[in-house]
ZAFI-198681 format. One record per residue: residue number from 0; residue in three letters; chain; x, y, z of N, C-alpha, C, O in turn. Coordinates in pm, whole numbers, plus 50000, padded with zeros to 5 digits. Atoms other than C-alpha are relative to their C-alpha. Layout:
! ZAFI-198681
NUM | ALA | A | X | Y | Z | X | Y | Z | X | Y | Z | X | Y | Z
...
! end
This chain:
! ZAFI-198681
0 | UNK | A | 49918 | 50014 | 49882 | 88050 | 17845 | 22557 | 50141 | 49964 | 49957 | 50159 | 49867 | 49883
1 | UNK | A | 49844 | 50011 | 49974 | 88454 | 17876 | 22585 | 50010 | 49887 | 50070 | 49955 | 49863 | 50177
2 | UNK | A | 49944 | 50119 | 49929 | 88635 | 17529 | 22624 | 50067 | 50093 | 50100 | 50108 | 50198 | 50051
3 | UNK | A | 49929 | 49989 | 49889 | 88800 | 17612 | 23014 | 50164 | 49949 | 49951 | 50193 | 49837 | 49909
4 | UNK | A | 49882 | 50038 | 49964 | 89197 | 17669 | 23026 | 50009 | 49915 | 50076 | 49916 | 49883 | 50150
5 | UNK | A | 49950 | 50102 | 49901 | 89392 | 17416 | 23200 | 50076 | 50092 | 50123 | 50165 | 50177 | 50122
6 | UNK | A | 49890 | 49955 | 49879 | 89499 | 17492 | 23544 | 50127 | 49998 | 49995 | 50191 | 49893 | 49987
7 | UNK | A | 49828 | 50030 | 49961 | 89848 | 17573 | 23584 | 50059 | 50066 | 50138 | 50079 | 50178 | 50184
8 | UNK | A | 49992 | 49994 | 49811 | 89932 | 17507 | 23951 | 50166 | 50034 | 50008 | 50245 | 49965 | 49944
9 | UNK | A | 49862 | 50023 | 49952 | 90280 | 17627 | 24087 | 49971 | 50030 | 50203 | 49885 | 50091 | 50266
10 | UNK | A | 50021 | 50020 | 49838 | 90342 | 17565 | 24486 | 50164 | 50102 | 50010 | 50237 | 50078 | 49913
11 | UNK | A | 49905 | 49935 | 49927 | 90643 | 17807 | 24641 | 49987 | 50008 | 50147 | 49905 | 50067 | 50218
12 | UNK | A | 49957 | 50054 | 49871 | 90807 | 17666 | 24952 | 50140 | 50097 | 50047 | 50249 | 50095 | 49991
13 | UNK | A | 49913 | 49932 | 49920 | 90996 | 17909 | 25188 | 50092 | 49918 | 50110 | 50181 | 49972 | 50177
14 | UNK | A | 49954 | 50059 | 49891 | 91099 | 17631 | 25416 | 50149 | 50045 | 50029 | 50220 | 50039 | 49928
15 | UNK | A | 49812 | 50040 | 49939 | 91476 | 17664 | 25578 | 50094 | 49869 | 50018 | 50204 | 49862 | 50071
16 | UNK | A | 49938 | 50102 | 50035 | 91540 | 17310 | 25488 | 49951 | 49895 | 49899 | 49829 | 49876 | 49895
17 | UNK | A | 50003 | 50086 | 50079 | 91567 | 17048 | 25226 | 49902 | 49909 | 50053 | 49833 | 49850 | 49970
18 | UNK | A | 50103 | 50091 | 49940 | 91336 | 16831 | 25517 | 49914 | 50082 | 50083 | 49851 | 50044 | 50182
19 | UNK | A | 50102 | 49946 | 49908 | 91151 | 17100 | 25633 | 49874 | 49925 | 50027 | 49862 | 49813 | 49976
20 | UNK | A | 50133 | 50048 | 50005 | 90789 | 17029 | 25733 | 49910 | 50159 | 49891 | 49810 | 50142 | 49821
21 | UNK | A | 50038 | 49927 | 50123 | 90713 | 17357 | 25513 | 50039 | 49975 | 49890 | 49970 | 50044 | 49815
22 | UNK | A | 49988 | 50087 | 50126 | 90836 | 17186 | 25218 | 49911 | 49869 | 49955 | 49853 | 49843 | 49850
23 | UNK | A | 50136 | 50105 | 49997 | 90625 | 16872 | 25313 | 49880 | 50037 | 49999 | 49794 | 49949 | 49993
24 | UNK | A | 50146 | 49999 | 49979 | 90325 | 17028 | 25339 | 49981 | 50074 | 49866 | 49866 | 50079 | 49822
25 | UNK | A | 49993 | 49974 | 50140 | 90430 | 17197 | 24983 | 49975 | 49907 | 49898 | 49893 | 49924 | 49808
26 | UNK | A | 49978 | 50156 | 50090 | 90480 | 16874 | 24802 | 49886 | 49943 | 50045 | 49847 | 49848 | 49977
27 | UNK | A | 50128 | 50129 | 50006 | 90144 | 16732 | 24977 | 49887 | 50094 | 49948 | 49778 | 50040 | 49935
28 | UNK | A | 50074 | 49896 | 50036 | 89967 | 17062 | 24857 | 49999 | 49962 | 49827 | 49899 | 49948 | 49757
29 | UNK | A | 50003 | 50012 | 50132 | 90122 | 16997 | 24505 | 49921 | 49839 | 49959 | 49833 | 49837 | 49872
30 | UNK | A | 50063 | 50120 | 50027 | 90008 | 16631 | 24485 | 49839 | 49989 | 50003 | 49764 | 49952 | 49913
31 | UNK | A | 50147 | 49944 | 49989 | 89671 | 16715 | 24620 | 49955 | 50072 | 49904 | 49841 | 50044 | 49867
32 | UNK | A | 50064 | 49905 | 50127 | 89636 | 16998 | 24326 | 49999 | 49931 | 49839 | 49965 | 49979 | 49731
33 | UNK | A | 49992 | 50031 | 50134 | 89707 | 16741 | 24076 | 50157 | 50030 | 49881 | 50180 | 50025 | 49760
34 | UNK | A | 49833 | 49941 | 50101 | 90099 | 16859 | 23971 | 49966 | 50120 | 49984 | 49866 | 50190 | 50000
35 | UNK | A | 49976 | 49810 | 50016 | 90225 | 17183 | 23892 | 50173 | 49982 | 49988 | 50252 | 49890 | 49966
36 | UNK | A | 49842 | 49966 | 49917 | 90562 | 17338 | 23992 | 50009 | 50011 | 50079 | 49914 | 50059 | 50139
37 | UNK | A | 49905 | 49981 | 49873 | 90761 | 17341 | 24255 | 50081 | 50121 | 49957 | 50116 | 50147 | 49841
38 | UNK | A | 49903 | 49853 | 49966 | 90958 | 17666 | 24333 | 50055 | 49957 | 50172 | 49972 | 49959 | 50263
39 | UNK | A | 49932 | 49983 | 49914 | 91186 | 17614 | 24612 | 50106 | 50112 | 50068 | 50224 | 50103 | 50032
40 | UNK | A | 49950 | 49891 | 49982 | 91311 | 17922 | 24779 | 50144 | 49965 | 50039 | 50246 | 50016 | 49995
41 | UNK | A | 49835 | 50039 | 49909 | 91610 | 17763 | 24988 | 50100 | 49961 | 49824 | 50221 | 49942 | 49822
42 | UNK | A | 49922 | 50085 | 50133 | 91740 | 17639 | 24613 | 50072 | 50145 | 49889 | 50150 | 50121 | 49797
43 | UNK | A | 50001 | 49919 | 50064 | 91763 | 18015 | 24475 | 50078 | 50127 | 50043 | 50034 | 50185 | 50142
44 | UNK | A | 49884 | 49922 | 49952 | 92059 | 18268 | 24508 | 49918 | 50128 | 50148 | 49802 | 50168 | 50151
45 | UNK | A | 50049 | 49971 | 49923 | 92018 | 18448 | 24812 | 50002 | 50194 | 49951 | 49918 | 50281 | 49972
46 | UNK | A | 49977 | 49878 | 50087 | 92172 | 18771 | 24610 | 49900 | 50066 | 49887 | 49908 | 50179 | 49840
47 | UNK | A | 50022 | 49971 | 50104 | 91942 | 18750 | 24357 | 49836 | 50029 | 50055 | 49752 | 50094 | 49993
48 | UNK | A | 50156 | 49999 | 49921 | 91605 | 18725 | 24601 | 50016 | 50143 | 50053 | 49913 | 50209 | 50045
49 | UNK | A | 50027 | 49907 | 49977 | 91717 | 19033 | 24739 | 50028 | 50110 | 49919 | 50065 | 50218 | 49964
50 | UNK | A | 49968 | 49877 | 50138 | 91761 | 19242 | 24400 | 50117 | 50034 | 49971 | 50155 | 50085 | 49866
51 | UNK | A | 49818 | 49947 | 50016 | 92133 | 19296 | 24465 | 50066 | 49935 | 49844 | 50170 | 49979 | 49795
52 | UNK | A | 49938 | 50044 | 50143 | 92217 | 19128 | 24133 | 49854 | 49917 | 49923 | 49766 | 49880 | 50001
53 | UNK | A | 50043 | 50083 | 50110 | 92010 | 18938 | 23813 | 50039 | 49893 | 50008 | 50161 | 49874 | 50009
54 | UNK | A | 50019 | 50116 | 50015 | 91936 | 18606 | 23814 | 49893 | 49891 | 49912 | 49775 | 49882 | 49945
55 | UNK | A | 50086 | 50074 | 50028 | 91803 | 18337 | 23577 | 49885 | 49952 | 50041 | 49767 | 49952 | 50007
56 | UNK | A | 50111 | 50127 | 49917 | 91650 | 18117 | 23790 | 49918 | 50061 | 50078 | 49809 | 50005 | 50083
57 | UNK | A | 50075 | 49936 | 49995 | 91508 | 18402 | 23978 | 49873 | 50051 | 49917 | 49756 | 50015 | 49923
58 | UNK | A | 50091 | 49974 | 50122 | 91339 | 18554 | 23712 | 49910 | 49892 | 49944 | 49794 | 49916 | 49911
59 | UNK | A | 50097 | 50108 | 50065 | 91206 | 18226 | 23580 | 49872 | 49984 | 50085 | 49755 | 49997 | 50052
60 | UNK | A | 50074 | 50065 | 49880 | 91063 | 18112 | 23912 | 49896 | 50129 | 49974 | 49780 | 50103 | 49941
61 | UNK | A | 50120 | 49926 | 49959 | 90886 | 18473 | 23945 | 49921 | 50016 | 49875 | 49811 | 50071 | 49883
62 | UNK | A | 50101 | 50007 | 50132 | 90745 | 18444 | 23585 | 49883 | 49913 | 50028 | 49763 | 49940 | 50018
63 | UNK | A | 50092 | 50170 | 50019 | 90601 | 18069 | 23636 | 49861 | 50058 | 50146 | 49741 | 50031 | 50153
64 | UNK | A | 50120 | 50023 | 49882 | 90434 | 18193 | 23996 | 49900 | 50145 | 49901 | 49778 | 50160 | 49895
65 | UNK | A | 50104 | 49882 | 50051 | 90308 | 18517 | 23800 | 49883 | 49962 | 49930 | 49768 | 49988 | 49964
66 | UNK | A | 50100 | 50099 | 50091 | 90143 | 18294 | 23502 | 49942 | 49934 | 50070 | 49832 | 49927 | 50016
67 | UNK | A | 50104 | 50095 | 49935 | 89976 | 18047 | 23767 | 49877 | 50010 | 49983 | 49844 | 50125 | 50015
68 | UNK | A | 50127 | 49954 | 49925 | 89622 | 18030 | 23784 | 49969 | 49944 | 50145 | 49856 | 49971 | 50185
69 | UNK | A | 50009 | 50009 | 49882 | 89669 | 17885 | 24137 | 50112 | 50029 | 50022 | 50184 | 49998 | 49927
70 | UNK | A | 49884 | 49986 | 49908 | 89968 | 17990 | 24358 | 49953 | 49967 | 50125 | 49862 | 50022 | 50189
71 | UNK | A | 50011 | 50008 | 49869 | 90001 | 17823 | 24655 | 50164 | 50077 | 50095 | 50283 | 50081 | 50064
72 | UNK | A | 49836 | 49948 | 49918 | 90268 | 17988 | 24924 | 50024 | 49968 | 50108 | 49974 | 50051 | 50184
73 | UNK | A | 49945 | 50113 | 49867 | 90387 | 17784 | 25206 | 50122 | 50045 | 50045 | 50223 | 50062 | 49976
74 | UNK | A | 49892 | 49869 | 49921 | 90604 | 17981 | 25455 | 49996 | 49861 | 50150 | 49916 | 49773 | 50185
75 | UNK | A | 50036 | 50019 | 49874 | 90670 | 17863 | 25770 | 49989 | 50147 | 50107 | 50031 | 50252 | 50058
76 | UNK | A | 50032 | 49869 | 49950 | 90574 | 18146 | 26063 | 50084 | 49995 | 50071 | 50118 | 49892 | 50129
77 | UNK | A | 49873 | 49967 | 49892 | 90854 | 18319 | 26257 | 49941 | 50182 | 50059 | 49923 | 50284 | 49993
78 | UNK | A | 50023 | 49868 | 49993 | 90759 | 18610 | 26444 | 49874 | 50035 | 49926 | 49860 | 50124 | 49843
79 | UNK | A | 50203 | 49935 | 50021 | 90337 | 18618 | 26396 | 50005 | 49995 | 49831 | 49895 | 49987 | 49777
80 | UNK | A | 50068 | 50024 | 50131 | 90407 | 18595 | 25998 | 50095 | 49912 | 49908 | 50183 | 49834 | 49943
81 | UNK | A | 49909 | 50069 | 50070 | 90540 | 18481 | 25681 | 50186 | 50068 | 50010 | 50229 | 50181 | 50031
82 | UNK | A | 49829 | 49914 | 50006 | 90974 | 18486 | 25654 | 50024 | 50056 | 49893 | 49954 | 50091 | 49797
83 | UNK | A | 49953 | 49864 | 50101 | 91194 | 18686 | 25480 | 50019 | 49963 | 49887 | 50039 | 50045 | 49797
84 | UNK | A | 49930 | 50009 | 50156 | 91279 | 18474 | 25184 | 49844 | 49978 | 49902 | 49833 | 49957 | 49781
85 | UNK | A | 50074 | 50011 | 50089 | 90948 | 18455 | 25098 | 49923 | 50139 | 49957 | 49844 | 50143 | 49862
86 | UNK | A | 50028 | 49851 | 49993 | 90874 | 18847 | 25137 | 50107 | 50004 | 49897 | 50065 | 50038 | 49787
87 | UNK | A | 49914 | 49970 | 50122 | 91194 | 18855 | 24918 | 49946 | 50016 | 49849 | 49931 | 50099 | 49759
88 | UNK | A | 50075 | 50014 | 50156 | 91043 | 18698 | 24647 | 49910 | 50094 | 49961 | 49923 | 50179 | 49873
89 | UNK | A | 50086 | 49878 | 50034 | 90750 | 18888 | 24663 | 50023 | 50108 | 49939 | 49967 | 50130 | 49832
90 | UNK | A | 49948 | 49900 | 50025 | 90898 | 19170 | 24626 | 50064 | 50018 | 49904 | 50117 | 50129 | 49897
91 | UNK | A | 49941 | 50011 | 50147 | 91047 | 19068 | 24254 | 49888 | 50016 | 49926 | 49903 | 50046 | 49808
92 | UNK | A | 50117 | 49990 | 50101 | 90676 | 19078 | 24136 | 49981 | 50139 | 49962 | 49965 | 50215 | 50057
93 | UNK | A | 50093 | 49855 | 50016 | 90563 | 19414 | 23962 | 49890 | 49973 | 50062 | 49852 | 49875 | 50126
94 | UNK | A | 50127 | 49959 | 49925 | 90262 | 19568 | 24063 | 49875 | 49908 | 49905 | 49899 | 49901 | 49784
95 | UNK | A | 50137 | 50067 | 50031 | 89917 | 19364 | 23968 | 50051 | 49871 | 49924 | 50015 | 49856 | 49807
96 | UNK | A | 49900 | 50101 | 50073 | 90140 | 19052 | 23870 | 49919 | 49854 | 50049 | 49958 | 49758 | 49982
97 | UNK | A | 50085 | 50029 | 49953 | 89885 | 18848 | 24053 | 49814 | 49999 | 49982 | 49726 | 49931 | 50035
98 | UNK | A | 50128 | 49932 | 50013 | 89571 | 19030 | 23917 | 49924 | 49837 | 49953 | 49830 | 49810 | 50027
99 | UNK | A | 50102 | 50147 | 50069 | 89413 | 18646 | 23725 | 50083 | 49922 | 50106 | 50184 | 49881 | 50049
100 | UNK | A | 49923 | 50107 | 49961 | 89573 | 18425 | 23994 | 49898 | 50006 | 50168 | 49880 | 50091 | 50255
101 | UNK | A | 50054 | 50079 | 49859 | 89378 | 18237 | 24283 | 50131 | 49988 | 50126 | 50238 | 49949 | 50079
102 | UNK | A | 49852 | 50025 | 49894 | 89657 | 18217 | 24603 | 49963 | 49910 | 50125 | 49903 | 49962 | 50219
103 | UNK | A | 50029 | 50081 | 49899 | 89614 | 17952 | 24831 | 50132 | 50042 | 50117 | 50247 | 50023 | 50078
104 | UNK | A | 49908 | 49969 | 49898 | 89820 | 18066 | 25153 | 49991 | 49862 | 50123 | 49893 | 49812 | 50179
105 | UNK | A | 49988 | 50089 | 49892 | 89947 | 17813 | 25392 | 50142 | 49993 | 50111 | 50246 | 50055 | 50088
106 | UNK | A | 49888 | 49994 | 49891 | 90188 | 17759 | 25684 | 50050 | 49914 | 50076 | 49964 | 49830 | 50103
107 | UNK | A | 50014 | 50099 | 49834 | 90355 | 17546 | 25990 | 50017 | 50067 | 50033 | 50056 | 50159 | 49961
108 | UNK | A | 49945 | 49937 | 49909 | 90412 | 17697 | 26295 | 50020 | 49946 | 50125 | 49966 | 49844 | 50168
109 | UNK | A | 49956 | 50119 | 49842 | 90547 | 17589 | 26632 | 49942 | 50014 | 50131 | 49974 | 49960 | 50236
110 | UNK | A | 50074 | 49962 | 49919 | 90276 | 17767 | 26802 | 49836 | 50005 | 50007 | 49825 | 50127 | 49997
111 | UNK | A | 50117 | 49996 | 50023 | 89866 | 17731 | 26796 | 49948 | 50164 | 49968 | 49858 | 50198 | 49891
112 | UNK | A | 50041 | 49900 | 50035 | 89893 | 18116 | 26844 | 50024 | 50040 | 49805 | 49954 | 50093 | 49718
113 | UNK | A | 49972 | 49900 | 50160 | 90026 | 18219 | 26492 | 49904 | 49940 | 49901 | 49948 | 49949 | 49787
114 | UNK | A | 50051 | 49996 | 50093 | 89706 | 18078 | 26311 | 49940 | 50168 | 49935 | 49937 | 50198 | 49815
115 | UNK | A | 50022 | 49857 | 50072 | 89604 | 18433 | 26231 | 50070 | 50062 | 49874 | 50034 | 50131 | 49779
116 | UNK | A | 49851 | 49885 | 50094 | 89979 | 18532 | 26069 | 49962 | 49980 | 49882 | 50023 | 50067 | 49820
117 | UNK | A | 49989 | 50023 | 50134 | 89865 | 18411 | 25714 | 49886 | 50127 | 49961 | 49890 | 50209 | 49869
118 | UNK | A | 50149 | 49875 | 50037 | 89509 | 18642 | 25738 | 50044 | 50134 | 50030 | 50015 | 50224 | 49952
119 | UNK | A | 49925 | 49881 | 50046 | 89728 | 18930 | 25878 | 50068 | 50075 | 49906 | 50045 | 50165 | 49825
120 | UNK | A | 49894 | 49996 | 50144 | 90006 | 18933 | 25684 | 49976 | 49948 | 49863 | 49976 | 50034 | 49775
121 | UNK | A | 49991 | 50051 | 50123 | 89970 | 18700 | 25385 | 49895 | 50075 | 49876 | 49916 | 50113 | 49760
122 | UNK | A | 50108 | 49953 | 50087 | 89641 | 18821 | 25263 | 50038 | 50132 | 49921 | 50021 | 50156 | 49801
123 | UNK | A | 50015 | 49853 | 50071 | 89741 | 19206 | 25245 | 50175 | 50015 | 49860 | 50193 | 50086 | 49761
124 | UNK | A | 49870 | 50069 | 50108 | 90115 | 19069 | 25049 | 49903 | 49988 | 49853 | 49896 | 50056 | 49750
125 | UNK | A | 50085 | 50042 | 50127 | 89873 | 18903 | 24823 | 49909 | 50104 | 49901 | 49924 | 50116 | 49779
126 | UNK | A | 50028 | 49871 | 50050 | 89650 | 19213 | 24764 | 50075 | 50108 | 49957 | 50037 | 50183 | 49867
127 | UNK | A | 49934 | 49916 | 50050 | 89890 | 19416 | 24727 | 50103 | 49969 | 49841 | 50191 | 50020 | 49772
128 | UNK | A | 49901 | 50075 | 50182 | 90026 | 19216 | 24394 | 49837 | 49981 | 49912 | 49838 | 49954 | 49792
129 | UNK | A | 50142 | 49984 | 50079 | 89632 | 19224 | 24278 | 49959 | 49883 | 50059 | 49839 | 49898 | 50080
130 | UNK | A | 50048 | 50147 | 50043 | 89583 | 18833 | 24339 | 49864 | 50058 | 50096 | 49818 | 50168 | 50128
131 | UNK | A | 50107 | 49998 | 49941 | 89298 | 18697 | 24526 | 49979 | 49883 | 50119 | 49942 | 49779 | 50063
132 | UNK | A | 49962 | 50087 | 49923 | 89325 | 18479 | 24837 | 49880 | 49886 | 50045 | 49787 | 49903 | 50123
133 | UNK | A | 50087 | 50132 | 49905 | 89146 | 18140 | 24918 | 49974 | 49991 | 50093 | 50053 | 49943 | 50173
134 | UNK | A | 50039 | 50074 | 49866 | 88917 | 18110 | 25195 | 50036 | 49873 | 49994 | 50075 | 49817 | 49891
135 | UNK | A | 49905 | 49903 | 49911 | 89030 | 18004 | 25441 | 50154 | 50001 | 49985 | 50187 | 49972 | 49870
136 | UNK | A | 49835 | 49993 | 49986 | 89425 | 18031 | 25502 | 50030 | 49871 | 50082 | 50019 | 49914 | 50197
137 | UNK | A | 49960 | 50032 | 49879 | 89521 | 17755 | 25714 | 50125 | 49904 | 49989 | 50191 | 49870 | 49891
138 | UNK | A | 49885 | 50018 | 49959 | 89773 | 17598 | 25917 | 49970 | 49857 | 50085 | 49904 | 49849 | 50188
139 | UNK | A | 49980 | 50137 | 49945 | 89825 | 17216 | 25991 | 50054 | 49968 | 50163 | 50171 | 49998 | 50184
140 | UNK | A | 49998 | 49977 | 49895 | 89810 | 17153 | 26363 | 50168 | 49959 | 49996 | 50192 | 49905 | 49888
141 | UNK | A | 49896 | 50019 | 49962 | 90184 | 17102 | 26469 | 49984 | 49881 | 50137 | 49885 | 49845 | 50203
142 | UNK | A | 49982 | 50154 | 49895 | 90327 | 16791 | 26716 | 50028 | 50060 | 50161 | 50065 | 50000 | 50262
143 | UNK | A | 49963 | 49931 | 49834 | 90366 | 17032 | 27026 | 49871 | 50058 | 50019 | 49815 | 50045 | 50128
144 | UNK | A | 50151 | 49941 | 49968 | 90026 | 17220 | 26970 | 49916 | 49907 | 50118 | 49904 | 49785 | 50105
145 | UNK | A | 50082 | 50025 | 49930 | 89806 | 17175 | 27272 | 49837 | 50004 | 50003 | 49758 | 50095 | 50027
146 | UNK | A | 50178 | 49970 | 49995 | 89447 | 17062 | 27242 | 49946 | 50125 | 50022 | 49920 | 50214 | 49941
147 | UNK | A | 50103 | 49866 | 49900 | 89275 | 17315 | 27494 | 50055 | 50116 | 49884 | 49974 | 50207 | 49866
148 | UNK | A | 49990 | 49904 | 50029 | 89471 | 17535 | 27266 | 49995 | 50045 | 49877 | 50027 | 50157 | 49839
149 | UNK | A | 50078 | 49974 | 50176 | 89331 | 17482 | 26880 | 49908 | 50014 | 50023 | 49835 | 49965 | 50109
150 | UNK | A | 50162 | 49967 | 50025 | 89059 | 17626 | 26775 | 49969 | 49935 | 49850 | 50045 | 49896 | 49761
151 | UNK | A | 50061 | 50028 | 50146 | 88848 | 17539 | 26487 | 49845 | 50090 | 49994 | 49817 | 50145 | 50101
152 | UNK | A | 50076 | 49930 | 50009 | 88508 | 17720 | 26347 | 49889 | 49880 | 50075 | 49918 | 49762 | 50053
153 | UNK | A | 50157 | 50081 | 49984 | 88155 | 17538 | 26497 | 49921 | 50007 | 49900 | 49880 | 50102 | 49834
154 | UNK | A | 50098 | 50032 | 50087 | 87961 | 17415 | 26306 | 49830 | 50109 | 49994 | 49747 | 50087 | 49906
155 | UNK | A | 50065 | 49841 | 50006 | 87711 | 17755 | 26364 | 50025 | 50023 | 49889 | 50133 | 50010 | 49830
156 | UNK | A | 50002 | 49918 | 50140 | 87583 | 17917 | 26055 | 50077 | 50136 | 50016 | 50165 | 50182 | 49943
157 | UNK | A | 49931 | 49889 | 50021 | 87666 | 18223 | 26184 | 50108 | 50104 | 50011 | 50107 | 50227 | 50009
158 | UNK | A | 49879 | 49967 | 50065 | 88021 | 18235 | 26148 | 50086 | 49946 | 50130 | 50104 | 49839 | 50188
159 | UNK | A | 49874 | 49987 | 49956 | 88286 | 18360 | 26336 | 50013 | 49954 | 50207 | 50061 | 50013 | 50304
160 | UNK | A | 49999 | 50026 | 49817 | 88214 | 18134 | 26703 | 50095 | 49866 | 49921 | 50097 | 49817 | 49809
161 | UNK | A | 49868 | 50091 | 50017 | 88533 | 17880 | 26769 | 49981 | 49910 | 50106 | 49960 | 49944 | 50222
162 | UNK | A | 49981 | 50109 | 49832 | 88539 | 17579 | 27005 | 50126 | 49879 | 49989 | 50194 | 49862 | 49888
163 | UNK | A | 49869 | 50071 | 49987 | 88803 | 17345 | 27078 | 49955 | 49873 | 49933 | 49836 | 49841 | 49925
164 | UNK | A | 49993 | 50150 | 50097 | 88864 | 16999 | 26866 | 49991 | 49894 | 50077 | 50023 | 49933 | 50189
165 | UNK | A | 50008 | 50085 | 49969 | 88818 | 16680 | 26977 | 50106 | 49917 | 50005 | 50131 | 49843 | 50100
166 | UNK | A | 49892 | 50051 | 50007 | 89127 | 16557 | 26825 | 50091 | 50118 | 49882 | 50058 | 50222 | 49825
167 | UNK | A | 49919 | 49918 | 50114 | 89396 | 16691 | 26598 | 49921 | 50094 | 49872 | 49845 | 50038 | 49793
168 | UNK | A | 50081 | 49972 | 50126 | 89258 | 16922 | 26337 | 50098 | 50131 | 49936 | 50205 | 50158 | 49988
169 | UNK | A | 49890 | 49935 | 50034 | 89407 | 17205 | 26102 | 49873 | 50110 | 50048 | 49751 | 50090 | 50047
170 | UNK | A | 50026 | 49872 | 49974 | 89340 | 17577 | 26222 | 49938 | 50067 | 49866 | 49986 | 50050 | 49754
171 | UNK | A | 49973 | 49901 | 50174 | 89197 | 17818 | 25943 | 49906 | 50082 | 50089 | 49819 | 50052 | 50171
172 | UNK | A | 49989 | 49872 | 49965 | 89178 | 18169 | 26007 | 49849 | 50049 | 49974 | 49788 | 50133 | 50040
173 | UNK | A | 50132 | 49916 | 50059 | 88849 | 18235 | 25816 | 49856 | 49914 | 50026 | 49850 | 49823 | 49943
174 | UNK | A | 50156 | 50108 | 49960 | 88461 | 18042 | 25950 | 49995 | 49942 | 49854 | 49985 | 50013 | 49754
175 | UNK | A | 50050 | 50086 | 50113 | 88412 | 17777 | 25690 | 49868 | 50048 | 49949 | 49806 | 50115 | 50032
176 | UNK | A | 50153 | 49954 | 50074 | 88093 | 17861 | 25497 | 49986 | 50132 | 49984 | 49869 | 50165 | 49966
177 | UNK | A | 50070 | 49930 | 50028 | 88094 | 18159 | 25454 | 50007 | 50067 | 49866 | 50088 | 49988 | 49817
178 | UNK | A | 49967 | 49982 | 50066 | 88112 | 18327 | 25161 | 50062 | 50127 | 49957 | 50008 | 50194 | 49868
179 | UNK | A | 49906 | 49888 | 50018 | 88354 | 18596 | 25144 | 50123 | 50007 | 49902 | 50192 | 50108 | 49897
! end
C-alpha cells in the first residue's frame, strides 16, 4: 500500500467585497478544510481575468486552483447563477485542468429561490474542466430568507422529497444520502 498524498486545499472567493459574506463563508470553508489557499478574485487585475492582457498573479492563482486536490468555489448568485468574475477565471483553465480535483461548490444568495444555481450552472462549469463535484452544493440560509420558504431533504430514504425546517438550516441542491 501507497503512503496517501497530502491534501492541497485552495478556496476561490468571487465575492464583490473585501467584507463580503461570500468571502466569509470562503475563509470559514478554508478553516473548516484545515488551511489551504486563498484566491481572492476581487484582488486580481480585472484585464487579466478577462484574457485581454498576461498576468502573474493570474496565472499563478489558476495554476494553484488547477494542482488542488480540493477546490472549493464560493460565488455569490446574481441572476439564478454563479458571477462573472468567477466564470472569468474559469475560463483561464485549459481543457481537463480539473480532471484529479474534487470541487466543492458553494454560494450566498439573497433569495431561498437560487438554491438550485450551483447544480445548474456550477456543476456543468465544473464538468466541463473534467473535475468532479461534491454532493451536495449548498447554500447557507441568508438573514432575509423566509422559513415557509427553505427547503431541506427529509429524512426519507428515498431521496428527492423536501419539507420545510424548523429553524435556520443550509439549502443543498442534492438529497443527502444518496450516493451519486
Amino acid at each position: 500500500m501507497t503512503e496517501a498524498e497530502p491534501v492541497n486545499s485552495v478556496v476561490v472567493t468571487s465575492g464583490d467585497s473585501p467584507n463580503s459574506k461570500t468571502r466569509a463563508l470562503a475563509v470559514a470553508a478554508l478553516k473548516l478544510g484545515g488551511g489551504g489557499r486563498l484566491i481572492d478574485l476581487l484582488y486580481l487585475p480585472a484585464d487579466a481575468l478577462l484574457g485581454r492582457r498576461s498576468d502573474g498573479a493570474v496565472e499563478a492563482a489558476v495554476a494553484a486552483a488547477s494542482r488542488a486536490s480540493v477546490l472549493v468555489l464560493a460565488t455569490p448568485v446574481y441572476r439564478a447563477t454563479y458571477n462573472g468574475s468567477l466564470k472569468a477565471f474559469l475560463d483561464r483553465f485549459p481543457s481537463d485542468a480539473l480532471a484529479r480535483t474534487a470541487v466543492v461548490l458553494a454560494a450566498t444568495a439573497a433569495s431561498p429561490a437560487h438554491f438550485l444555481a450551483l447544480d445548474t450552472g456550477g456543476r456543468a462549469v465544473v464538468a466541463s474542466l473534467g473535475g468532479w463535484v461534491v454532493p451536495p452544493s449548498c447554500t447557507p440560509p441568508g438573514p432575509t430568507s423566509s422559513t415557509a420558504a427553505r427547503a431541506r431533504p427529509s429524512s426519507r430514504r428515498s431521496g428527492a422529497h423536501w419539507t420545510r425546517p424548523r429553524r435556520r438550516r443550509w439549502r443543498c441542491a442534492a438529497p443527502i444520502g444518496r450516493g451519486r
